[in-house]
N, C-alpha and C positions, 0 to 999 in steps of 0.2 A: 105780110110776107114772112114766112115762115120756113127755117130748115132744122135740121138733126142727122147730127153722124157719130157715127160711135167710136170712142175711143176709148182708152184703158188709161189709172192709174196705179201705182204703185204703191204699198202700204209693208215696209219692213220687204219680206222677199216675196211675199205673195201681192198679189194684182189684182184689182176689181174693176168692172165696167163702169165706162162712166159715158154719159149721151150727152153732148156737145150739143145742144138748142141753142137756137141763133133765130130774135123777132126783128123785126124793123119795121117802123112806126113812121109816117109821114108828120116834121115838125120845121118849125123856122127857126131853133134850136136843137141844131142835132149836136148829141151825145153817143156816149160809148160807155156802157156800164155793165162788169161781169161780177157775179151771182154765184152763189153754190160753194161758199167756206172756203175760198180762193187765197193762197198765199201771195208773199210780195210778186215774187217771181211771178202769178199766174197776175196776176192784176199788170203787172208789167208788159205784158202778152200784148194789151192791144198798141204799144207804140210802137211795136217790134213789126205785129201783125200790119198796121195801115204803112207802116213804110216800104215791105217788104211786096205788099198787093199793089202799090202805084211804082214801083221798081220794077213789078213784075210786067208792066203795063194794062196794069185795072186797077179799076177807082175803088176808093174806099166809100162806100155807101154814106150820103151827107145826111144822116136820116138818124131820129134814136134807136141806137143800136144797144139791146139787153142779150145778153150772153149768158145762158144759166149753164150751169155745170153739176148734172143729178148723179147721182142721189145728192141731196145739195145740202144733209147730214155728215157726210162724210169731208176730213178735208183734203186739197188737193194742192199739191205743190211739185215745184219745177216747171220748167218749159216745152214740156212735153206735149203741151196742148196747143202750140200757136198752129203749125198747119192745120188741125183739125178744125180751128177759128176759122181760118182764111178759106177755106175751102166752104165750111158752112155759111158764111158770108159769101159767098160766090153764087152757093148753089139758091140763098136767100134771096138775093139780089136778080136771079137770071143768067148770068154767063154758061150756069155749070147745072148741067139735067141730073136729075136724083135716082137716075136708074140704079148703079152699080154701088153709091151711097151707101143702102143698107145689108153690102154681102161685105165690107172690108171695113176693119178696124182701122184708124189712123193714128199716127204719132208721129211728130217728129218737132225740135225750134227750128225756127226761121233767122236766117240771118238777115238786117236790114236790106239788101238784095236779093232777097228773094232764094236764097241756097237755103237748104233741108241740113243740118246740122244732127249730130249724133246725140241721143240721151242715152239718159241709165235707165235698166232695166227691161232695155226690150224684149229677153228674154220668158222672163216672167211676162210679159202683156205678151206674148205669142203664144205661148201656154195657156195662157186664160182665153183670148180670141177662140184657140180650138177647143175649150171646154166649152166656150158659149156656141157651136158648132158657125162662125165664122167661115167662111167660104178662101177668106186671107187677109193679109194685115200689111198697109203701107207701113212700109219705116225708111229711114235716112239709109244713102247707098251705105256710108261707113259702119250702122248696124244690122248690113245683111246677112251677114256669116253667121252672126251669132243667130238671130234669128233662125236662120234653117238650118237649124241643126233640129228644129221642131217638126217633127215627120208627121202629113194629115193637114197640111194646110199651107196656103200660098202664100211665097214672101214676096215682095212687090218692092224693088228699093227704087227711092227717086234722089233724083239730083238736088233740083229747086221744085221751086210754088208751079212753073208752068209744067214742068213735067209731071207732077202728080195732077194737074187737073188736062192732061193731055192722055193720060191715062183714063183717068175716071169719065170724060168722056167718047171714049173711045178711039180717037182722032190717032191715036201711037197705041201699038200693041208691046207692052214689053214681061217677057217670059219671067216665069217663076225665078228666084235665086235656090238653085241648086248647092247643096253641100256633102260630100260622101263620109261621112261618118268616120267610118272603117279607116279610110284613107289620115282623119286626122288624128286617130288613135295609133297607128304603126308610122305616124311620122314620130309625135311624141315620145313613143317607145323607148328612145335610149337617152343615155344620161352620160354626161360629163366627167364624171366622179365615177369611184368604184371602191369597194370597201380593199380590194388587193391595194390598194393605196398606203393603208395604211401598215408600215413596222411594228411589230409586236403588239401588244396589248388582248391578247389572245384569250384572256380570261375577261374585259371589257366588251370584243364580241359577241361573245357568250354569252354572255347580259344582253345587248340590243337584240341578239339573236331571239332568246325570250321574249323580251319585251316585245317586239315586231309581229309576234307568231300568237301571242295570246294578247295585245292590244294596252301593254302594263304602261305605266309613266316612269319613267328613270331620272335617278338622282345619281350624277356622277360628282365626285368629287378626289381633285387633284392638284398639283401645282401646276402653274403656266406652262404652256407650250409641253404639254404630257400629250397632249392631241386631243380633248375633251370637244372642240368644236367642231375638230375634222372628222371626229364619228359621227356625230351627229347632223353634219350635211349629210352624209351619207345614208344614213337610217331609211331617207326614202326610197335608197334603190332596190331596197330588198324588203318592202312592202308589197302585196298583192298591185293587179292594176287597179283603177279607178273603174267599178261597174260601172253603163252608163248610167244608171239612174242616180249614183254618188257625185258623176261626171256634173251630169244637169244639176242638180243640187245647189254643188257647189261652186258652178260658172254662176247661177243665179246672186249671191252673194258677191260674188267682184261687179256681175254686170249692175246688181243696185248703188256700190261702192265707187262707178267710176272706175276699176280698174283692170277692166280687160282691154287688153290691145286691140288695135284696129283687124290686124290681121288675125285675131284667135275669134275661132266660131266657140269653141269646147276647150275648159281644163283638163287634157286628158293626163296630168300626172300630179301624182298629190303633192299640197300644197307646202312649202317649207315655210315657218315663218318665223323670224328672230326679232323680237322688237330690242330696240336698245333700253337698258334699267331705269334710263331718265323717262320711261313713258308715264303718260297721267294713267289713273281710271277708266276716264273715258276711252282715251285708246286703248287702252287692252280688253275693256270690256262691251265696249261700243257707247255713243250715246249722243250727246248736243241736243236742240232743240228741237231739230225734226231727228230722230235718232237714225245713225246708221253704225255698224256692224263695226265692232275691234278686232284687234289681232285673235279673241278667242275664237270668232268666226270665220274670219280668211284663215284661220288654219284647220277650219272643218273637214275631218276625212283626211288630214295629216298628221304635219310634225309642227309639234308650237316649242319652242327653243330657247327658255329663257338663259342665256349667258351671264355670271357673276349674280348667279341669285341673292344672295344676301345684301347685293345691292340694292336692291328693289323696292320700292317703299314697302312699309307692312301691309298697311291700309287696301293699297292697290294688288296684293297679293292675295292677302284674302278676300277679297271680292269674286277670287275664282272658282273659292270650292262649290258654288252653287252649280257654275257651267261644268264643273270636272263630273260631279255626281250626277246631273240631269239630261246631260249632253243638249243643252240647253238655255239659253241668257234671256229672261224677260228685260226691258228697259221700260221704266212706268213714267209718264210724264200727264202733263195737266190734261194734253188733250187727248190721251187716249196710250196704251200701252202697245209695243211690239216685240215679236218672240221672234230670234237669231236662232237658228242651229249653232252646235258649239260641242259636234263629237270630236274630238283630237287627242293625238296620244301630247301626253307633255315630257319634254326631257328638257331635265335643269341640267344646271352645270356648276360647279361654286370650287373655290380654294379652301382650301382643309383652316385657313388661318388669315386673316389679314396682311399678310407679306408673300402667303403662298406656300411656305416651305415647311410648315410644322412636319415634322414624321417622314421630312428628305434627307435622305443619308449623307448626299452630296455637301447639301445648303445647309446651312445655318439657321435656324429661324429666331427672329429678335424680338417675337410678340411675346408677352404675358400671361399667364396664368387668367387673367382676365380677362383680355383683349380676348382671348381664343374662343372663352365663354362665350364673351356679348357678343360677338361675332356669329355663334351658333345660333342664338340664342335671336337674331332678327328673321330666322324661320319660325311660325309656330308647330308648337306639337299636333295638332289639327291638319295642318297642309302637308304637314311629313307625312301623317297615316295613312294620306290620298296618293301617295307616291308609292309604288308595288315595290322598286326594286331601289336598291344604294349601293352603290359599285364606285369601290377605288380605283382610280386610274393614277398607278405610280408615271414616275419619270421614266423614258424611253433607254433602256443601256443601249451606250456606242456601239458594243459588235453587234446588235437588230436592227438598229438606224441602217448603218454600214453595210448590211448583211445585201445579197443578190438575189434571195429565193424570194417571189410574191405570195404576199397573202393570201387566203383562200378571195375567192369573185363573188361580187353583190348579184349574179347571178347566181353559184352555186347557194349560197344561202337560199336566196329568195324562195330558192323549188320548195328545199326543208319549209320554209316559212309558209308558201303558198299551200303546199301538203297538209300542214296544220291546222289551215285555215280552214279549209275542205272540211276537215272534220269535224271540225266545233261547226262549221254552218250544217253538218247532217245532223248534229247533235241536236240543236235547238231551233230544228224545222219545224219541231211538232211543238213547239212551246207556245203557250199563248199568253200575251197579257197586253199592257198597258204599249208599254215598248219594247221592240224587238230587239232581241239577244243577238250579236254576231259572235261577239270573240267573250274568250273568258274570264276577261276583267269587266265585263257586261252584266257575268251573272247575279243574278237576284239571292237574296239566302236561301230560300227555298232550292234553287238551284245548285247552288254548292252542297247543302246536304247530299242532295239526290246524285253529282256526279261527283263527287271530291270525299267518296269515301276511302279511309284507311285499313290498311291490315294491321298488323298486331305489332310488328316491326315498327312500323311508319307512324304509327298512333306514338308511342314511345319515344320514338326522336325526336318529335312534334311535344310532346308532355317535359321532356329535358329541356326544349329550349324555352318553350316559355314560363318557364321555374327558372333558367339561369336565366334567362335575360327580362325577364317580366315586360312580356309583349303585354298589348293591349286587344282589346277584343275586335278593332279593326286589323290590325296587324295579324292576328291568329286567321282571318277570313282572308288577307290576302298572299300568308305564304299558302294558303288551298288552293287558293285560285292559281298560283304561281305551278304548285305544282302540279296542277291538274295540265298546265300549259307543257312543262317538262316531260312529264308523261306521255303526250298527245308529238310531241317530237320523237321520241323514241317510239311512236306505233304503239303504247301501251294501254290497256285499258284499265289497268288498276294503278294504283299510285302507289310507290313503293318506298320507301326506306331513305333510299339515293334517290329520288325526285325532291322529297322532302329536307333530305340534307340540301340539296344543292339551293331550294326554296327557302333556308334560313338564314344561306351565307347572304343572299341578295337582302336581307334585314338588317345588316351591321349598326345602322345610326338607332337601334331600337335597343341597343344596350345600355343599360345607364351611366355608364362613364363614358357615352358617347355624345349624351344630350345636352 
């Protein structure tokens, strides 16, 4: 007696099929033994599985029961696979006819009673169901939304064990799960926050305004409660939206993570994310034994936010330059390696001083000559160069705190920003290579040559600052890149003089009495 149904595994964010084969063997010793590189979790499956099918009122087959799990090279972990069990044991056994068997994917755990319970990554296994052209794919009612948001193939949610096999044998007709897209994108739409929020600082927007519009990283540095956090929530209102293919992307990554809500089909707004400086390596960069996804990942296609940088360990700091330049995290382990997306803009944030207040007019500062050094000095000169922009953010004066008129709106920015966008994506439509160019801290060298040329002006004030300041030769490619973004705000297509000024001031930590 013999069944197979197909089911999907998960491997980093992408999904590969996997056939659920189920034999049974007439013996006066029956057993139950599952096959195919099976983790704890998947070996665990059949005490979950035989409780849950005599809950459900069916027997468990008293016979030797072998379970392969193919391609039986690869391995397989979570509980993703117990309905697919119980159902193949069904259909092995006799209860369950194998008509509709080979047109639907299956996934879901089983609760000892027989309930269908939610895993990770259904997402990804809907996506691959309809690449292997799948007809539709059972999943748990609590991972229906996400699921259909995958347009071209039917989502099927069940309750428990009886309802998926009251389905698959036709006995209950229940309709597709529907989801409008559209609908969950203009719910998303607004935001809590708004850059009019923020009193003064009018030359620090001006910076994220940059930054936002050509894709830069920023280093802000200030003393406490200067508002260094509260811009930086705010960064995402005046981003573009999330296209949907950035959308999918990156719901794939929370739904491998465990952490999309019940209620969310689509991330449809980018992602903020602040870890606190006590985090490991691992968390920031992803990892453990079966590896999943760090904060350099859930903040894919946003804002990754580290607060009180120099708290940070060093070690775990620099672990990131490899995601910052590749938009990209491999994690390599015994059994095999997996690759994280990890595009994000990064904005740090840090006190000028261990007390906070060095170079405050107000405050006193009580550190050292030294202190202020090593202080500096637990960023390296490497992670600074990957940082586009450094922008002071002084203390707030009482009459702007005080003042009645609001700041410009994270709408009005966002148009400038979104207008920007536009034209760096016409610009590098026709580009071809390895990876695709959106914004212009993306570009390649070759690509800066070709758009980030100087006039005669510009070349000059570019040649003074790095003779006074003795930039380095990543520094020199990113005030280009800066001001090619400056440019591209003002509608210009040559970069002039004043793009370049404004692209050296955003350098300040590149002077040498500043390192």
């Amino acid at each position: 007696m013999y069944a197979k149904i197909h089911s999907i595994a998960v491997d980093g964010i992408d999904a590969f099929p996997v056939e659920v084969e189920v034999f049974l063997t007439q013996s006066q010793l029956p057993s139950t033994m599952i096959v195919g590189l099976p983790d704890l979790a998947v070996k665990e499956s059949k005490e979950r599985v035989k409780a849950a099918m005599r809950n459900s009122g069916f027997s468990f087959p008293v016979k030797v029961v072998t379970i392969n799990l193919a391609p039986a090279d690869r391995r397989k972990e979570g509980p993703a696979f117990d309905l697919p069990m119980a159902l193949a044991l069904l259909a092995a056994d006799g209860p369950l006819e194998t008509g509709l068997l080979a047109e639907y994917a299956i996934t879901g755990e089983l609760g000892l009673d027989g309930i269908v319970r939610p895993v990770r990554g259904v997402l990804s296994m809907t996506l691959e169901a309809r690449k292997h052209n799948m007809r539709g794919i059972i999943v748990p009612e609590a991972n229906a939304r996400e699921a259909a948001v995958v347009e071209g193939i039917d989502v099927i949610p069940v309750r428990d064990l009886g309802g998926a096999l009251s389905f698959l044998d036709g006995s209950v007709k229940v309709a597709p799960f529907r989801v409008d897209i559209s609908e969950v994108f203009r719910a998303a739409s607004s935001y809590d926050i708004d850059f009019a929020d923020v009193r003064g600082q009018e030359n620090v927007k001006r910076a994220l305004e940059v930054a936002a519009s050509g894709g830069h990283n920023v280093l802000m540095i200030g003393p406490p409660g200067a508002g260094k956090s509260m811009l930086s929530q705010r960064l995402p209102t005046i981003l573009p939206d999330l296209s949907i293919d950035e959308s999918l992307e990156t719901t794939r990554i929370y739904s491998v993570a465990g952490m999309l809500k019940p209620e969310e089909s689509l991330l449809a707004n980018r992602p903020f994310r602040a870890p606190h400086h006590t985090i490991s390596t691992a968390g920031l960069i992803g990892g453990g034994s079966h590896p999943g996804p760090g904060e350099v990942s859930l903040a894919h296609n946003g804002v990754l936010f580290l607060d009180e940088l120099p708290e940070f360990e060093r070690r775990t700091l620099e672990v990131m330059r490899q995601p910052m330049e590749d938009g990209c995290v491999t994690i390599s382990r015994a059994s095999g390696s997996v690759t994280f997306p990890s595009r994000f803009m990064l904005v740090c944030a840090q006190n000028p001083c261990p007390c906070g207040y060095w170079g405050d007019r107000r405050r006193v500062c009580r550190c050292t000559p030294f202190q202020i050094q090593k202080y500096k000095q637990r960023i390296s000169g490497p992670l600074l160069d990957r940082i586009d922009i450094h922008v002071n953010v002084p203390a707030v004066p009482f009459e702007e705190l005080a003042g009645h008129s609001a700041g410009e709106s994270s709408e009005d920015i966002r148009r400038r920003v979104v207008r920007c966008r536009l034209m760096q994506h016409e610009r590098f439509a026709s580009e071809k290579g390895k990876r695709r160019v959106y914004t212009n801290s993306q570009m390649t060298p070759k690509m800066v040559r070709k758009y980030c040329r100087l006039d005669g002006d510009a070349e000059m004030v570019l040649h003074q600052a790095m003779n006074a300041m003795g930039l380095s030769a990543r520094a020199y490619t990113k005030i280009l890149k800066l001001a090619r973004t400056i440019a591209d705000l003002d509608e210009r297509k040559d970069i002039g003089a004043m793009h370049v000024s404004e692209a050296v001031q955003y350098r300040n930590l590149d002077q040498h009495q500043e390192i």
